[in-house]
SELOLO-94228 format. One line per field, with one value per residue (C-alpha): chain; x, y, z; residue number from 1. Coordinates in pm, 1 decimal. Layout:
<nodes>
cadena: c(A; ...) $
xx: c(X; ...) $
yy: c(Y; ...) $
zz: c(Z; ...) $
num: c(NUM; ...) $
</nodes>
This chain:
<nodes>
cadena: c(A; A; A; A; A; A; A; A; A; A; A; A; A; A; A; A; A; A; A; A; A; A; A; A; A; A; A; A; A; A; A; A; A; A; A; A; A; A; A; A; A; A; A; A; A; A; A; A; A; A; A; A; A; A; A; A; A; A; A; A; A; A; A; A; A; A; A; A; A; A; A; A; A; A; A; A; A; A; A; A; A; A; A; A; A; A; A; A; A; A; A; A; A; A; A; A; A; A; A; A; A; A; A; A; A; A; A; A; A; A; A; A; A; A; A; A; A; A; A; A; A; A; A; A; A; A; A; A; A; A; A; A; A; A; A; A) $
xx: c(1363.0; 1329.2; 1022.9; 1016.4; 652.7; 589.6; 204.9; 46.1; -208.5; -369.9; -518.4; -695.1; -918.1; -1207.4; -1104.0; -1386.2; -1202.9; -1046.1; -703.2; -416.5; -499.4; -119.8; 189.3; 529.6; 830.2; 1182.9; 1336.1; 1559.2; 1278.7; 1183.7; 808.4; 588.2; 290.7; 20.1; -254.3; -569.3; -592.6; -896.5; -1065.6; -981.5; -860.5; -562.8; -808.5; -895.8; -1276.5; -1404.4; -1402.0; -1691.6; -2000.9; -2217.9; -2048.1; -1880.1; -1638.4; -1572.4; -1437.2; -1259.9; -1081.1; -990.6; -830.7; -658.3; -506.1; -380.3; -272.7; -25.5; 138.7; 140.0; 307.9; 539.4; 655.4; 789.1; 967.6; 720.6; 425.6; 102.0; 339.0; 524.5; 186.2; 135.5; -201.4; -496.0; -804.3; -1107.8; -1329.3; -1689.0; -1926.9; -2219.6; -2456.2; -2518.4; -2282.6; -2310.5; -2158.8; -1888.5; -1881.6; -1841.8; -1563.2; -1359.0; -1388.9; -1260.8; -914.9; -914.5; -921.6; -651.6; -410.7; -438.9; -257.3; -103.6; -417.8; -299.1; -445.7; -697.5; -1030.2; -1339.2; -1567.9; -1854.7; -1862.2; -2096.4; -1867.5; -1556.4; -1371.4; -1397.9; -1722.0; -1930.5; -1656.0; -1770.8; -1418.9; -1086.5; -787.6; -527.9; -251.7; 134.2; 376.5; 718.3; 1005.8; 1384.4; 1642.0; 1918.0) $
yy: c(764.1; 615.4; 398.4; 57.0; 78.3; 298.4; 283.5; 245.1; 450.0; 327.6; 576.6; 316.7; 204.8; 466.6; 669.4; 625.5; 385.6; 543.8; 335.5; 279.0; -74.1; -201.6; -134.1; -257.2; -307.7; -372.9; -722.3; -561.7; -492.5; -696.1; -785.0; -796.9; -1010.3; -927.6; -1147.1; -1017.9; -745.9; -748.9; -500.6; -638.0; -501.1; -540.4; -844.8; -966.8; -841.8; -746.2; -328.5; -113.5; -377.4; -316.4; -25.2; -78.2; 222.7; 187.5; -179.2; -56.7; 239.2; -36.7; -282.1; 0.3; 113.6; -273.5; -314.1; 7.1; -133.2; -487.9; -273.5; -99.6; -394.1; -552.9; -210.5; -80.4; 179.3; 240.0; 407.0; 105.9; -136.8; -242.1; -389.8; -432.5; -650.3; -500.7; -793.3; -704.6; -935.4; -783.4; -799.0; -428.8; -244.4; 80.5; -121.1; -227.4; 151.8; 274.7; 12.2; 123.9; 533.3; 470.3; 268.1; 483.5; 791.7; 645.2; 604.8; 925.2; 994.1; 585.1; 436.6; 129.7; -143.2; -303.2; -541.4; -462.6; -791.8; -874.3; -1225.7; -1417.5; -1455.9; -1351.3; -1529.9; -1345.9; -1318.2; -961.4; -891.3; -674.6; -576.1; -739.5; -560.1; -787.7; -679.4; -658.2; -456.7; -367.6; -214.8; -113.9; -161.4; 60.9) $
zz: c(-862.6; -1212.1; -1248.2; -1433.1; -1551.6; -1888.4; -1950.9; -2285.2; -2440.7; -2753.5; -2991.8; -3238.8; -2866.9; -2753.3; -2471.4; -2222.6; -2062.1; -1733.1; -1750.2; -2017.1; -2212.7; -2189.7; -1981.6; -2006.0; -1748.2; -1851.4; -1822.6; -1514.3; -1298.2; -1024.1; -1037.2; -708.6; -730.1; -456.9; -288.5; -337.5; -95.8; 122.1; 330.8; 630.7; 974.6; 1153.1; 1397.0; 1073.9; 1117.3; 787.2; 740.0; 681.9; 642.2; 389.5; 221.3; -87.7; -114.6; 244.7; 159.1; -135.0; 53.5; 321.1; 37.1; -118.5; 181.3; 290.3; -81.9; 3.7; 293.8; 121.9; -162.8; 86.8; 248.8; -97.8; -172.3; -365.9; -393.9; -628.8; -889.2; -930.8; -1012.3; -1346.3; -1349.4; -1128.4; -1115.9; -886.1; -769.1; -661.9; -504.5; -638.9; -934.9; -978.3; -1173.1; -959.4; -716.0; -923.0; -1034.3; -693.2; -614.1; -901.0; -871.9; -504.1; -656.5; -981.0; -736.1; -502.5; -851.5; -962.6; -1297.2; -1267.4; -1465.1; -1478.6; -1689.4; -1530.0; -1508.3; -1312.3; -1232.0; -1020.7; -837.9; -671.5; -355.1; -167.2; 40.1; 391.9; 564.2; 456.6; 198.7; -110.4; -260.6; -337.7; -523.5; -720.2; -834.8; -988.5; -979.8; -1099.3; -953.9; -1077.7; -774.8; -713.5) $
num: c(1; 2; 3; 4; 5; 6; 7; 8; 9; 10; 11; 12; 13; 14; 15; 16; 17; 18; 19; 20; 21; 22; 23; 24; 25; 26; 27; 28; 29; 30; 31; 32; 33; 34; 35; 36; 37; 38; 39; 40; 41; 42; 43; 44; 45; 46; 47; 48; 49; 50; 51; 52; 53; 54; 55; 56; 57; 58; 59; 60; 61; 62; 63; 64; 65; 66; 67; 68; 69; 70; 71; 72; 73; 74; 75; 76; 77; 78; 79; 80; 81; 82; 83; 84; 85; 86; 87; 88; 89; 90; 91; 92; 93; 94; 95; 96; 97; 98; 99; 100; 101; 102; 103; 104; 105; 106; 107; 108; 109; 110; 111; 112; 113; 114; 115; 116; 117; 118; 119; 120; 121; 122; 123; 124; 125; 126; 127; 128; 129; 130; 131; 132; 133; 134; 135; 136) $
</nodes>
């Protein structure tokens, strides 16, 4: 299945970044804009308390079957932001190695920030995102 999103890789940037810096979609494709994915369960109880990765493993996985349900999958994103309610960049290291992992070779532009607060009681990690997708 052709994809719509062609990521951009700029040689003039340094390369310790661990995503492309652009990406592009063609006018055809249909974009998918996603509510910040939280790691919640399906009783709405925050997942894994206290544990960063755990949280970000949890948002990942609800941001798939958010992605699903719109027709799409992690191949078709074409930007992410990785929220972090924390003040220590480890943490906001470990959040991001758990989505970067879960992307694999789709290193889609993104931003990694740490915030004073999220919205849901014990929540550490929230994953925005967009997507685009060509339809058949």
């Amino acid at each position: 299945m052709p994809r719509a999103v062609t990521l951009i890789r700029s040689a003039s940037l340094s390369d310790v970044a661990e995503y492309a810096y652009a990406a592009t979609a063609p006018a055809e494709s249909r974009l998918v804009f996603l509510a910040g994915a939280c790691p919640l369960n399906e009783d709405g109880s925050t997942a894994a308390l206290g544990d960063v990765a755990g949280q970000a493993a949890k948002a990942v996985e609800n941001m798939r079957t958010a992605l699903a349900d719109a027709g799409a999958s992690l191949h078709d994103v074409i930007r992410t932001r990785v929220l972090v309610a924390s003040d220590r960049q480890e943490d906001l290291v470990t959040a991001w190695e758990v989505v970067r992992d879960a992307f694999g070779d789709h290193d889609v532009p993104s931003t990694l920030m740490g915030v004073t607060v999220l919205g849901y009681n014990d929540q550490l990690v929230e994953l925005e995102a967009v997507a685009a997708v060509l339809d058949s």
